[in-house]
BAFI-3210 file (N, C-alpha, C; in Angstrom, 3 decimals, decimal comma, padded with zeros to 6 digits):
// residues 140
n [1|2|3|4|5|6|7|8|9|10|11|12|13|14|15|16|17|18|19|20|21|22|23|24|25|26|27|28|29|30|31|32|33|34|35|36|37|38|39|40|41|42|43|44|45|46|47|48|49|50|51|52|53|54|55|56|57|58|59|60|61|62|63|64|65|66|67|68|69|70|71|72|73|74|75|76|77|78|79|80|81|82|83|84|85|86|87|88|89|90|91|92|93|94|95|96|97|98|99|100|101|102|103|104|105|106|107|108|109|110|111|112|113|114|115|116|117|118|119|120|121|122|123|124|125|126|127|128|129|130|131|132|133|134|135|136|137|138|139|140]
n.u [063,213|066,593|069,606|072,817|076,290|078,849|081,756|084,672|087,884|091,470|092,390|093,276|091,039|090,175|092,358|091,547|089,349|089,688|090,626|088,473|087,054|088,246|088,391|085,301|084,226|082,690|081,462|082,564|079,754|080,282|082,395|083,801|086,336|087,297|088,418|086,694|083,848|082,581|083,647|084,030|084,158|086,888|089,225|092,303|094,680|096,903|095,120|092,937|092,951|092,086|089,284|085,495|083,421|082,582|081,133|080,307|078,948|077,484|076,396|072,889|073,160|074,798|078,337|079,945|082,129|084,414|087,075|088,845|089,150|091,382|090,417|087,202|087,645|088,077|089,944|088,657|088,794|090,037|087,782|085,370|084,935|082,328|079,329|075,524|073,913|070,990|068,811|066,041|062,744|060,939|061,164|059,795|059,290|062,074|062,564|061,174|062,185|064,601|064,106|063,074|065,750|066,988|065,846|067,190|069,842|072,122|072,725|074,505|074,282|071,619|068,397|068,849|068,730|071,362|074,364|074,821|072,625|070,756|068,661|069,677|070,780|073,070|073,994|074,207|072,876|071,375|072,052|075,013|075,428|076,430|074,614|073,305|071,053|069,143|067,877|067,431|067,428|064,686|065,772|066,598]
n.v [025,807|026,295|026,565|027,518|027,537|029,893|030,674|032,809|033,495|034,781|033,987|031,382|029,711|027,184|025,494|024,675|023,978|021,791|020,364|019,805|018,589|016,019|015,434|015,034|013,425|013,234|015,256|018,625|020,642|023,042|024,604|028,064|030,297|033,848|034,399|032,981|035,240|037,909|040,450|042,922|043,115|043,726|042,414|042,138|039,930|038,793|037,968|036,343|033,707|032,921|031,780|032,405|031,099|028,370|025,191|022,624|019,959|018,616|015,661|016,582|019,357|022,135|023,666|026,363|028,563|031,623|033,833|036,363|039,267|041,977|043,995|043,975|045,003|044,723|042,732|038,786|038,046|035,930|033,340|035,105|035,352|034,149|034,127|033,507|031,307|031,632|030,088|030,672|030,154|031,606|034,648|036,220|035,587|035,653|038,450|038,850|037,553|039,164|041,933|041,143|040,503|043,054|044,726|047,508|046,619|046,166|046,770|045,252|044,932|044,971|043,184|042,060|041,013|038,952|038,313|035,498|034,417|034,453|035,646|037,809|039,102|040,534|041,183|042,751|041,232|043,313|042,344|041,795|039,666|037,873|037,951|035,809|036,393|034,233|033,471|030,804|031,823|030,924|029,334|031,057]
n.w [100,490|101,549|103,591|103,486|104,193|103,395|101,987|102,254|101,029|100,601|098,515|098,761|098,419|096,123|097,190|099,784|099,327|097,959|100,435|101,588|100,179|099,851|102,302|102,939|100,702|097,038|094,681|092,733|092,514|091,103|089,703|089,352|087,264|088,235|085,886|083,975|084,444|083,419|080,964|082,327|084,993|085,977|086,539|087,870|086,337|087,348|089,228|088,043|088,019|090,533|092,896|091,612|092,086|093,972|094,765|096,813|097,034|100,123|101,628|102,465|102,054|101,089|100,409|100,223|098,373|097,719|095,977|097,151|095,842|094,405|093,854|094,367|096,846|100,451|102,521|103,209|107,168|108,554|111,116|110,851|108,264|106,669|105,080|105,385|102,948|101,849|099,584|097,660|097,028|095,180|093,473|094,794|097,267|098,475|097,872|100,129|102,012|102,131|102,656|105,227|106,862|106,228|108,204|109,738|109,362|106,753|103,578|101,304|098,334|096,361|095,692|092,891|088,955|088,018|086,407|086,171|085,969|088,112|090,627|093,264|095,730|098,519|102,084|105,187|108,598|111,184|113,648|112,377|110,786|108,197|104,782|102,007|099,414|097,263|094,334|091,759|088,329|085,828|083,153|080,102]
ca.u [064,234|067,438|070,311|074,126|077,059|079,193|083,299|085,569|089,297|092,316|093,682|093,085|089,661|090,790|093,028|090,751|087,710|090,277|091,271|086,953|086,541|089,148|087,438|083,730|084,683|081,957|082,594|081,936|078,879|080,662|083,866|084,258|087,287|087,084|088,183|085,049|083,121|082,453|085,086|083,593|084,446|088,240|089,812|093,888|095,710|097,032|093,730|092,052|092,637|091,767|088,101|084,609|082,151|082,764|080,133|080,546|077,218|077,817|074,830|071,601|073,584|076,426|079,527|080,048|082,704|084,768|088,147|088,476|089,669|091,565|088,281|086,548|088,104|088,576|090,150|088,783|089,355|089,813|086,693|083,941|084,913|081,776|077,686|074,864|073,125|069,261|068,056|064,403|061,241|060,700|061,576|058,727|060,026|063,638|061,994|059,944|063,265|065,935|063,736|062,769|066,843|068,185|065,785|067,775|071,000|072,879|072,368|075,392|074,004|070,081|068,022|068,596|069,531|073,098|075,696|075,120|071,663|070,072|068,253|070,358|071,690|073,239|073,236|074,466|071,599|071,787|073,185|076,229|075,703|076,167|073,194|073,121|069,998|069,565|066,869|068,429|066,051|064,184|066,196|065,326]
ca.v [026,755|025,965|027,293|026,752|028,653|030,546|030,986|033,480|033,120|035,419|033,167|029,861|028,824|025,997|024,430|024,589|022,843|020,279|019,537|019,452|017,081|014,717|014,938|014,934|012,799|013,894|016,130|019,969|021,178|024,110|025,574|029,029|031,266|034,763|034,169|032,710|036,104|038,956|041,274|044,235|043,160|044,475|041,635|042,229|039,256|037,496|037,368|035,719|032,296|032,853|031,251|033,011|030,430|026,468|024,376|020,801|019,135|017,413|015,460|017,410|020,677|022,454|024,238|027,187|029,626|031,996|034,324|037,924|040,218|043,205|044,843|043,882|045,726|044,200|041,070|038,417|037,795|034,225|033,440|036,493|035,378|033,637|034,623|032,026|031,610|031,196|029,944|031,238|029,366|032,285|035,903|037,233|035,203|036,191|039,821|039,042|037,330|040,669|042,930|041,161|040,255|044,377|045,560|047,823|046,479|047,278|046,187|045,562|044,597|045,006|042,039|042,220|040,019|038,583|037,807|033,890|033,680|034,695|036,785|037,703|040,413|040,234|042,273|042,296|041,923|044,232|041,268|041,722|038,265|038,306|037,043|035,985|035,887|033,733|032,590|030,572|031,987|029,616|029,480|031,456]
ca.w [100,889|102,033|104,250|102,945|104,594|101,953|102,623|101,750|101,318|099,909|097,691|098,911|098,428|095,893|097,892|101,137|099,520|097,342|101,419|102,294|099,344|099,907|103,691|102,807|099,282|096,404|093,374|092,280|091,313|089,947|089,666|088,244|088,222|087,846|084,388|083,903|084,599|082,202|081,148|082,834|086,325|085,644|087,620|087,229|085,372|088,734|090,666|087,080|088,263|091,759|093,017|091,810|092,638|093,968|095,321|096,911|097,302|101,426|102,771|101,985|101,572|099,885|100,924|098,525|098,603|096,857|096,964|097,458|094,542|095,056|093,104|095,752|098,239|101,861|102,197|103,957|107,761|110,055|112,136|110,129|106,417|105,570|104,898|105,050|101,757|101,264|097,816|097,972|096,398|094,208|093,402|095,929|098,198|098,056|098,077|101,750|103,187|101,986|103,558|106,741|107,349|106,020|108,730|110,576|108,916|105,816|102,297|100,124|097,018|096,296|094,842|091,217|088,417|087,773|084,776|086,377|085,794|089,482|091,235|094,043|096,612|100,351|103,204|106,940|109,458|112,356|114,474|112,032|110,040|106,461|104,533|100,614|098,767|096,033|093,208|090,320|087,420|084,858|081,770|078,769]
c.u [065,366|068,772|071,937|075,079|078,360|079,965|083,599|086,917|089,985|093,328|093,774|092,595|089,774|091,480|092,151|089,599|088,459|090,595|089,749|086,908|087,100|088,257|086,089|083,391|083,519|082,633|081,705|081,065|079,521|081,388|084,162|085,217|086,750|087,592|087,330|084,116|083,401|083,662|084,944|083,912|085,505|089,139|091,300|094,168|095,745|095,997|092,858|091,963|091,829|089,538|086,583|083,252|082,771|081,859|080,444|079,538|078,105|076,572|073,851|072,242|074,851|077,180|080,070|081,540|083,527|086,005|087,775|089,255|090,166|090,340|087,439|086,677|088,539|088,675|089,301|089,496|089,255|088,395|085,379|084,167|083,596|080,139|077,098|073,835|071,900|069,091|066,572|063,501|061,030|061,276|061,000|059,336|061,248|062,910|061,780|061,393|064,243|065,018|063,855|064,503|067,792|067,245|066,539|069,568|071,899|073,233|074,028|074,787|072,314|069,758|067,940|069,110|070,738|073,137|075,485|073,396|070,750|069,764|068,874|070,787|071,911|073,200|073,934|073,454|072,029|071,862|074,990|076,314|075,275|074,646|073,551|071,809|069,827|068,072|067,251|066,731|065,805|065,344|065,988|066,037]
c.v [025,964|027,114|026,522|027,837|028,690|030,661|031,686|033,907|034,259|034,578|032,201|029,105|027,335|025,012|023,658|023,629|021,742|019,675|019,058|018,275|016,257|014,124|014,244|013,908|014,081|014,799|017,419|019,932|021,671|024,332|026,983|029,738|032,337|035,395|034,127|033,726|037,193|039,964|042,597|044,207|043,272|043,819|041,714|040,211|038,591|037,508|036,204|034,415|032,014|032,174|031,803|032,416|029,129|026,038|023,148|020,735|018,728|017,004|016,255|018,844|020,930|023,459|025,140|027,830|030,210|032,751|035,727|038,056|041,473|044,266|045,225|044,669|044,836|042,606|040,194|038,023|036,356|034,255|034,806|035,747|034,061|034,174|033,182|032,297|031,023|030,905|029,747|030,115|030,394|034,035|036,735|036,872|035,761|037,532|039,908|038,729|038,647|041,485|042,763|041,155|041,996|044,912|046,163|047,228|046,920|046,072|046,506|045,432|043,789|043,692|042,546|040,889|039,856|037,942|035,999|033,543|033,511|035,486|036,810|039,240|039,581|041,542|041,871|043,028|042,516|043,361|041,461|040,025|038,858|037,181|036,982|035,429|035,625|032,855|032,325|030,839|031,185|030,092|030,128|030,807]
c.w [101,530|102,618|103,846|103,352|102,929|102,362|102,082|102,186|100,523|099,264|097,328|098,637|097,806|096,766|099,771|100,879|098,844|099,423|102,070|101,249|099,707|101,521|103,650|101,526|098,508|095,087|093,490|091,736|090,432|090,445|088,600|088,911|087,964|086,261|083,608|083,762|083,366|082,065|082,156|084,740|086,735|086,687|087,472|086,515|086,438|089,368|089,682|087,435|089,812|091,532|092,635|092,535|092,629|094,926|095,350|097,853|099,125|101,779|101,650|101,807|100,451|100,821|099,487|099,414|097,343|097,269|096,781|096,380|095,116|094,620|093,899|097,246|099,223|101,732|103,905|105,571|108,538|110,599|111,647|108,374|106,424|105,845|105,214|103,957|101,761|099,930|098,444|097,368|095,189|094,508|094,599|097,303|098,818|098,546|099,924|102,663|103,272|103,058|104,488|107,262|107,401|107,052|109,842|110,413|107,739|105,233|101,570|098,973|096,931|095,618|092,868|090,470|087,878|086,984|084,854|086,462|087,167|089,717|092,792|095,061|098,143|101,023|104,551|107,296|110,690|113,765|113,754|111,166|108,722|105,623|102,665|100,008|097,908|095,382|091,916|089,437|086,604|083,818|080,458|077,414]
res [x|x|x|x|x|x|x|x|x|x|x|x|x|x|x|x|x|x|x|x|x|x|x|x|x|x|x|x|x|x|x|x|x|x|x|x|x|x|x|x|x|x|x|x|x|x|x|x|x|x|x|x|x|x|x|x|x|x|x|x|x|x|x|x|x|x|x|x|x|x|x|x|x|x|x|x|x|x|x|x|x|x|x|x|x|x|x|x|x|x|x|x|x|x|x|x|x|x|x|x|x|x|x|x|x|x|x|x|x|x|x|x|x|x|x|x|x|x|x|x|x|x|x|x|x|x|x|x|x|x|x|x|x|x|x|x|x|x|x|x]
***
């Protein structure tokens, strides 16, 4: 298991982790825009380039983040914009951590599987911290 904090920017995200890399050196796991994603997530035209997923390996962790969409609703703010992400051991797993973290808090988005090949949902725990849960699935 591991623990990796997750950012979220209106706009920026690119330019914020090109200023962490140059800091931290290293290269992208991944870079997707929201281009990248399925058509069904009805992203307007100017947000398409904006950030969906970027990961830069640092040390033993990673530094993910992504930007906000007007789709999305609420834009990121200063000092609250980011979650901390779990990648589980397995699906059951993943399962035992969502529950124990939504008790008494509030589930955005249930564990199910995603367009990127994960089993995934988050959640704010009733401290108010965002949580993302994440199991990359085997390949089929």
């Amino acid at each position: 298991m591991s623990l990796n904090p997750y950012l979220f920017f209106d706009g920026n995200c690119r330019e914020v982790f090109e200023f962490y890399r140059a800091v931290f050196g290293g290269e992208y796991l991944i870079v997707q825009t929201f281009r990248d994603g399925p058509a069904d997530l009805d992203v307007p035209e100017p947000e398409k380039d904006r950030i969906m997923h970027i990961c830069l390996p640092i040390g033993s962790g990673m530094l993910m983040g992504s930007d906000s969409t007007s789709v999305f609703g609420s834009h990121p703010v200063q000092g609250t914009n980011f979650s901390i992400s779990v990648v589980g051991e397995s699906r059951e797993h993943c399962d035992g951590l969502f529950a124990g973290l939504s008790e008494g808090g509030t589930v955005k988005l249930p564990m199910a599987e995603t367009f990127w090949g994960s089993y995934f949902g988050n959640l704010t725990d009733r401290f108010g911290i965002n949580w993302m849960i994440n199991y990359e699935l085997p390949r089929r």
